[in-house]
C-alpha positions in Angstrom: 131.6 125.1 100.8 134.5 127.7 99.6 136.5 126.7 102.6 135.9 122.5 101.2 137.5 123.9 97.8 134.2 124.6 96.1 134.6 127.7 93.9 133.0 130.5 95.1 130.4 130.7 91.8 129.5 127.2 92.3 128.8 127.4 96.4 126.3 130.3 95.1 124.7 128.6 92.7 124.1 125.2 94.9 123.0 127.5 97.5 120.9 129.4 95.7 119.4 125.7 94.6 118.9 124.8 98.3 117.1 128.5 99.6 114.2 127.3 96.9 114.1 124.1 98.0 113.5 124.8 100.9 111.4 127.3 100.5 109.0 124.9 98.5 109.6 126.5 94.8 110.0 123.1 93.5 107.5 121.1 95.8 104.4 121.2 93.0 104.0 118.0 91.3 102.5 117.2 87.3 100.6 114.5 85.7 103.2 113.6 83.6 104.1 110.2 85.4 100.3 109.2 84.4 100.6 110.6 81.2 103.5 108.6 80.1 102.7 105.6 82.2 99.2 105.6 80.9 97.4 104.5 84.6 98.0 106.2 87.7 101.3 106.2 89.0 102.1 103.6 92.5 103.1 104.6 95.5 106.9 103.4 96.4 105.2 101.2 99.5 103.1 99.7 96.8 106.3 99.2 93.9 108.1 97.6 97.7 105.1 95.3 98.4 104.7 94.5 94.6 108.4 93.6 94.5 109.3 91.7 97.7 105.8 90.0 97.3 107.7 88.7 93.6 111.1 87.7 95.4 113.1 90.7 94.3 115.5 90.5 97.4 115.8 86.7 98.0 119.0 85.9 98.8 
């Protein structure tokens, strides 16, 4: 990324971003879509379903 122009700070700091990702630091998941939503959330086949099912991409 320094040698793209990226300062040398910021390549750390992406980096550093991308070694927890993919070491799974940020692959837990909350209730807080139920929560706010107040009913289980859908699953994105389910929202695709839902919205070609309602004409959503008709040309």
């Amino acid at each position: 990324m320094v040698q793209e122009g990226w300062g040398q700070d910021e390549a750390q700091h992406l980096t550093g971003m991308y070694v927890l990702l993919e070491r799974g630091a940020a692959a837990w998941t909350t209730g807080d879509a139920a929560t706010v939503l107040g009913r289980a959330p859908r699953t994105f086949e389910d929202f695709v379903l839902r919205a070609t099912a309602a004409g959503a991409w008709r040309c």
